[in-house]
Residue frames as qw, qx, qy, qz and C-alpha x, y, z in Angstrom:
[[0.355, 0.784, 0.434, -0.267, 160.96, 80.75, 198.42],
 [0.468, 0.310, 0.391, 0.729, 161.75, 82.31, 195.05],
 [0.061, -0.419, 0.026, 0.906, 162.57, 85.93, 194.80],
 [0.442, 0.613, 0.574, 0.316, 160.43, 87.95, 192.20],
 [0.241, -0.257, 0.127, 0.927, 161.95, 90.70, 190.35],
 [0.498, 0.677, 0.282, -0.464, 159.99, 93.26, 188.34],
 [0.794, 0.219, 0.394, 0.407, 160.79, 93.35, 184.78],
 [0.105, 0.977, -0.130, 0.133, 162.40, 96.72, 184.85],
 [0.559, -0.679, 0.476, -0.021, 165.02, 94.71, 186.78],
 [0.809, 0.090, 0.542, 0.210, 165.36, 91.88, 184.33],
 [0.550, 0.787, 0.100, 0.261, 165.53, 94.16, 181.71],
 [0.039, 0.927, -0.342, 0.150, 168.61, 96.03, 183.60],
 [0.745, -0.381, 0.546, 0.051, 170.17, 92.95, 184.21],
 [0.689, 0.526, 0.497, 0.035, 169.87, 91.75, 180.89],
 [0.277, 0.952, -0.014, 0.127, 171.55, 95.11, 179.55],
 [0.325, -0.811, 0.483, 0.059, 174.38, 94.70, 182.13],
 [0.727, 0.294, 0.619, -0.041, 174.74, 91.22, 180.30],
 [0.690, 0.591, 0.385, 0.164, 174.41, 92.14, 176.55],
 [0.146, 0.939, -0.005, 0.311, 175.53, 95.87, 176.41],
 [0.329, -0.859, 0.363, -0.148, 177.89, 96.05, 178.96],
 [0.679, 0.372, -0.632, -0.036, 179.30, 92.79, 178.33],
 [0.179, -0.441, 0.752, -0.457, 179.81, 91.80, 182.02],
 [0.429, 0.085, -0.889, -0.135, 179.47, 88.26, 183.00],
 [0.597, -0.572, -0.378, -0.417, 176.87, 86.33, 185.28],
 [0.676, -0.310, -0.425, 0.517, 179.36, 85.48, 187.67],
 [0.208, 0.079, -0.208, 0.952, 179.77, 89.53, 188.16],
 [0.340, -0.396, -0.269, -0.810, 176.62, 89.98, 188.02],
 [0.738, -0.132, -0.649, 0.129, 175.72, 87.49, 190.17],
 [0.433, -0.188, -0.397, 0.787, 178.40, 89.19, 192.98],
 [0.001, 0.142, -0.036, 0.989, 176.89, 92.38, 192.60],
 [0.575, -0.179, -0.120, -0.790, 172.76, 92.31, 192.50],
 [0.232, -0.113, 0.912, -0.317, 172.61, 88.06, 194.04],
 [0.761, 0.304, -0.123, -0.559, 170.75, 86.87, 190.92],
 [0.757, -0.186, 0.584, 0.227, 171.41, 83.46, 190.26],
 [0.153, -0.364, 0.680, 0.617, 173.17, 82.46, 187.03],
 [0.104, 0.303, 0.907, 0.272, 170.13, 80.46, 185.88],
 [0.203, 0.787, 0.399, -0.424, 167.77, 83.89, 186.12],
 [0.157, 0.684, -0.269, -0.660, 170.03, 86.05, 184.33],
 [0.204, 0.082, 0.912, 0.345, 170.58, 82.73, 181.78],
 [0.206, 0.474, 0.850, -0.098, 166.72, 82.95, 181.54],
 [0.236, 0.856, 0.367, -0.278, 165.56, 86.08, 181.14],
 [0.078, 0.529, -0.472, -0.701, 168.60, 86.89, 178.69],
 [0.278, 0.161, 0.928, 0.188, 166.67, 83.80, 176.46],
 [0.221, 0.689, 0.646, -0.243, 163.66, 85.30, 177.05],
 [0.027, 0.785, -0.169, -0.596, 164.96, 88.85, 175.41],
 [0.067, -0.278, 0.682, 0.673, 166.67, 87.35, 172.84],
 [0.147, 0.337, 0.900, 0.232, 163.38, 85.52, 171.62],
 [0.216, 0.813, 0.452, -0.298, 160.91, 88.43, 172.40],
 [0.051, 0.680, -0.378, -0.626, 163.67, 90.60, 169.83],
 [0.212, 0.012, 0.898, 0.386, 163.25, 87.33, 167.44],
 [0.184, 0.669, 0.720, 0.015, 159.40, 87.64, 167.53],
 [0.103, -0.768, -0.107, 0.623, 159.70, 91.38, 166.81],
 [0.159, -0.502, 0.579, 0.622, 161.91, 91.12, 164.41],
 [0.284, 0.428, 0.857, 0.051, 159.35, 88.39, 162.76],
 [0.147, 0.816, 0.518, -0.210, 156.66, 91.06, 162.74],
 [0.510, 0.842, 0.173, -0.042, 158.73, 93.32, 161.44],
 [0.847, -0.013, 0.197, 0.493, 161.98, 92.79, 159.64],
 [0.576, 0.598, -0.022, 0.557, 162.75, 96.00, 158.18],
 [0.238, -0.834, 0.223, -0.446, 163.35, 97.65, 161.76],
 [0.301, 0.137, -0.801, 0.499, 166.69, 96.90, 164.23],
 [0.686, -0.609, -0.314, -0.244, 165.53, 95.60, 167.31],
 [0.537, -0.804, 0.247, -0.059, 166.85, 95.66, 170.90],
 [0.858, -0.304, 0.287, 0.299, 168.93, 92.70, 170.75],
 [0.646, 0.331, 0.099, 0.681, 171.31, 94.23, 167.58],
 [0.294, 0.800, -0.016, 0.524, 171.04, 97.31, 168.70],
 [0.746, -0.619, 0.220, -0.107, 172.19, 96.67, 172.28],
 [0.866, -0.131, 0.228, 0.425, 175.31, 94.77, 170.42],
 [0.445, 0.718, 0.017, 0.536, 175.95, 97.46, 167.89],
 [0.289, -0.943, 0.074, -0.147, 176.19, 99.66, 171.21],
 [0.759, -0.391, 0.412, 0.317, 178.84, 97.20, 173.18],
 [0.714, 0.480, 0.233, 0.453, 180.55, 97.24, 169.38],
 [0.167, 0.908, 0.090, 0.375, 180.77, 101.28, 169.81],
 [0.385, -0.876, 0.246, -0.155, 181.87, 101.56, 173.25],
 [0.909, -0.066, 0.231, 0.342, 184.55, 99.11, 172.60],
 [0.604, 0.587, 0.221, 0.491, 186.02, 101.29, 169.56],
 [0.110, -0.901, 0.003, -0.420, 185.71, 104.32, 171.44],
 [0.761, -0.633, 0.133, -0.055, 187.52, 102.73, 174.24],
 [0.830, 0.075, 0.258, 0.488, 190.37, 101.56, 171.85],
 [0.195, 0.823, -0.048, 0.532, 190.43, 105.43, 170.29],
 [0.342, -0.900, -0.044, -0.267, 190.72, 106.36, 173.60],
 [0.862, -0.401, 0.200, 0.239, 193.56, 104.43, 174.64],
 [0.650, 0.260, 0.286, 0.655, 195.75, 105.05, 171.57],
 [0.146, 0.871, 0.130, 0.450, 195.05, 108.97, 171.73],
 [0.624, -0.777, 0.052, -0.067, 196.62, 108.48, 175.38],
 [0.930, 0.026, 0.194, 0.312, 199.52, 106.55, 174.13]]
């Protein structure tokens, strides 16, 4: 029988995934989603931020601003290392 998640879950999956950068195979180990859910429902996101973006272009949507984040916390993570150094 297939599991059914709410989509508060898919959406925090999805985040661990995009934003956080962590892979399906961790994910996977941790919450026992298959690879082909989180696959899916990161599709699904990326297309419901396409149709958004459609409707209106002159505002960021989830999906860039969810990468801009990962982008930040990277940098900040490199500052942080070299201020230790």
């Amino acid at each position: 029988m297939s599991q059914s998640y709410t989509p508060e879950f898919k959406k925090k999956i999805v985040r661990l995934h995009i934003e956080e950068g962590r892979t399906y195979k961790s994910i996977t180990a941790e919450y026992g989603v298959s690879k082909a859910s989180i696959s899916k429902w990161c599709a699904e996101f990326s297309e419901e931020c396409h149709t958004k973006a459609q409707q209106n272009p002159d505002a960021p949507n989830d999906l860039e601003l969810m990468k801009e984040n990962l982008r930040l916390r990277k940098e900040l993570e490199e500052a942080k290392r070299r201020i230790s150094s």
